[in-house]
C-alpha positions as CSV (number, residue, x, y, z in Angstrom):
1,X,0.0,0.0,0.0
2,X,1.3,3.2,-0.8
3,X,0.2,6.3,1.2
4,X,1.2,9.7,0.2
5,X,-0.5,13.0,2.3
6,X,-2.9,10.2,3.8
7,X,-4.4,9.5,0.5
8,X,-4.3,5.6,-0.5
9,X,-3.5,5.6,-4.3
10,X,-4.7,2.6,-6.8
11,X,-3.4,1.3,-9.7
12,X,-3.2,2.4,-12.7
13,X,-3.5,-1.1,-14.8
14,X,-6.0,-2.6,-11.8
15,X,-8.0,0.1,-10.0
16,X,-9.5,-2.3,-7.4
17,X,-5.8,-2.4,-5.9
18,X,-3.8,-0.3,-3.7
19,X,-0.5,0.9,-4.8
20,X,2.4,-0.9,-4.1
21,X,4.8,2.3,-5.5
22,X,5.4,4.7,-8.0
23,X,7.0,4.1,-11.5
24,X,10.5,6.0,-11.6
25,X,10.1,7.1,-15.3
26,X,6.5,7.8,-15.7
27,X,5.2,9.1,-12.2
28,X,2.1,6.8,-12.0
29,X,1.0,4.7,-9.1
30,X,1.0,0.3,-9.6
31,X,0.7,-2.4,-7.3
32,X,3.6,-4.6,-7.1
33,X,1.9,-7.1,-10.2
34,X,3.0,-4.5,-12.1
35,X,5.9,-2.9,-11.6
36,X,9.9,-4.2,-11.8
37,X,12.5,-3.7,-9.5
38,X,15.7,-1.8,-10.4
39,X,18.8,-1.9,-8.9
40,X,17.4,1.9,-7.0
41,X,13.4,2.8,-8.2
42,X,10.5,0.6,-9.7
43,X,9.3,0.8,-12.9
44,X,6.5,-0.1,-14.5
45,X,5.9,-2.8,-17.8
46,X,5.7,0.1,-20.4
47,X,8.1,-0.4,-23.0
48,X,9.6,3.3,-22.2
49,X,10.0,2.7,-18.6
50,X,11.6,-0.8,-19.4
51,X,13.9,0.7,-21.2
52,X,15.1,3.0,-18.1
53,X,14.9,0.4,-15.9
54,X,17.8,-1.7,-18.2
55,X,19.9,1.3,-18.0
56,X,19.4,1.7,-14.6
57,X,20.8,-1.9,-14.4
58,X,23.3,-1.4,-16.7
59,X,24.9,1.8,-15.2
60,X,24.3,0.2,-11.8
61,X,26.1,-3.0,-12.5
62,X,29.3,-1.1,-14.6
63,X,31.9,0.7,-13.9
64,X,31.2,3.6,-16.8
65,X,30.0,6.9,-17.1
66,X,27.0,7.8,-19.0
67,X,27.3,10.0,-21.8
68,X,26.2,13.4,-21.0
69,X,28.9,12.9,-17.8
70,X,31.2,11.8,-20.2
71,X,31.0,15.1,-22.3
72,X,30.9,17.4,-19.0
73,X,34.0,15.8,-18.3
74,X,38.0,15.6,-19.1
75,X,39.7,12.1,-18.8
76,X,42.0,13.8,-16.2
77,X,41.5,11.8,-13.1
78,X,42.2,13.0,-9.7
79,X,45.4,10.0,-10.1
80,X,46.4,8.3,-6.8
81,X,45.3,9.8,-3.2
82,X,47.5,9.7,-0.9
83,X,47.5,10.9,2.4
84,X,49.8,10.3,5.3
85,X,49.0,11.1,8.9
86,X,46.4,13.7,7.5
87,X,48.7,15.1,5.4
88,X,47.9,14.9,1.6
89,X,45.3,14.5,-1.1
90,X,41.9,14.2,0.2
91,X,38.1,14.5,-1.6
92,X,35.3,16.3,-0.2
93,X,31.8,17.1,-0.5
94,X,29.2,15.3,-3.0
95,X,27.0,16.9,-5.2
96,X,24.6,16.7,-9.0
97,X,24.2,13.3,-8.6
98,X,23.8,12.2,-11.9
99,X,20.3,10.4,-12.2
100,X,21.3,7.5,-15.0
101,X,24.7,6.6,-14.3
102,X,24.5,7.5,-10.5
103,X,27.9,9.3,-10.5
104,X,28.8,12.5,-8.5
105,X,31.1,15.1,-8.2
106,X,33.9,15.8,-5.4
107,X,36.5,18.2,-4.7
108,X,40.1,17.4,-4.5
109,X,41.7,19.0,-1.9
110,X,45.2,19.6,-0.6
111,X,44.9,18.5,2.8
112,X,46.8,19.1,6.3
113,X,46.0,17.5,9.9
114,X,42.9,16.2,7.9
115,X,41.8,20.0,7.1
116,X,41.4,20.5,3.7
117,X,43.4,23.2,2.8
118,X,42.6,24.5,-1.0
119,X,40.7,23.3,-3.5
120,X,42.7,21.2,-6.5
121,X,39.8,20.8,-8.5
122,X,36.1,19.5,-9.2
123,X,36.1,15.7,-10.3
124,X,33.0,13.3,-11.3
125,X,33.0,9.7,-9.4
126,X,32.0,7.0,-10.2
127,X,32.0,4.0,-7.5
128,X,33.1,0.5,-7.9
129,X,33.4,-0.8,-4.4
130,X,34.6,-0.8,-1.3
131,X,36.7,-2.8,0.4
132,X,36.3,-2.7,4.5
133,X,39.3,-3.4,6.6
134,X,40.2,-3.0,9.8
135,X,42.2,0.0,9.4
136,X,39.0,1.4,8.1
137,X,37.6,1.1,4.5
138,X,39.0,1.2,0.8
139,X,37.0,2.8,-1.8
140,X,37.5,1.7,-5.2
141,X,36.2,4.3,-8.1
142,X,36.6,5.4,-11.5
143,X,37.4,9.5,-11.9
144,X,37.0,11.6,-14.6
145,X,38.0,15.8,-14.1
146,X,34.8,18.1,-14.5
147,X,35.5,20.6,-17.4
148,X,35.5,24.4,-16.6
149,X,32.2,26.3,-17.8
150,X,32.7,28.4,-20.6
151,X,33.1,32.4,-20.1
């Protein structure tokens, strides 16, 4: 059952049913008959929303950009981080997550006592996994440098 502002909603394909959700890509309400999980929203059986949920998958399940991040981007990456007792290479922030290939971008920072210092630069990221450890955990991503806006 999906309530929303204490209103029940129904389906859209089968009105005598509550709605399990909302479709991701075309806003209407379904029960869970018909709708398909993606790797983050539901979606519902029309051909158009089918084909966002399989690139949902896809850009869920590989390690790639999608193509408008690709073409806001340089294939500068922000290269190894390394930082030693605080001291170092560090990113920061997270912001315009990209809605298809669930990327985002970070700031590289120069770093002391943990405190980033100055900005290096704006980069999009794209994670792959991470790795915990005992020491804390390893995150594994792909990097591409945001381009600078034309003047």
């Amino acid at each position: 059952m999906f309530i929303l502002n204490q209103q029940i909603h129904k389906c859209r394909n089968h009105p005598e049913r509550k709605a399990h959700n909302i479709c991701h890509n075309c806003k209407s309400y379904f029960c869970s008959d018909c709708l398909d999980e993606g790797a983050i929203f539901y979606y519902c059986k029309e051909e158009e929303c089918q084909l966002k949920l399989n690139e949902e998958i896809y850009y869920s399940t590989n390690p790639v950009f999608c193509p408008k991040c690709m073409e806001d981007t340089t294939s500068e990456t922000t290269n190894n981080l390394v930082s030693i007792n605080g001291f170092g290479f560090v990113l920061g922030g997270k912001s315009n997550i990209c809605p298809i290939c669930n990327s985002y971008i970070q700031n590289k920072y120069f770093a002391l006592f943990f405190i980033p210092i100055f900005k290096i630069g704006e980069y999009r990221i794209k994670n792959i996994s991470v790795n915990y450890k005992i020491s804390g955990s390893n995150k594994q991503f792909i990097s591409r440098k945001v381009k600078k806006p034309k003047e």
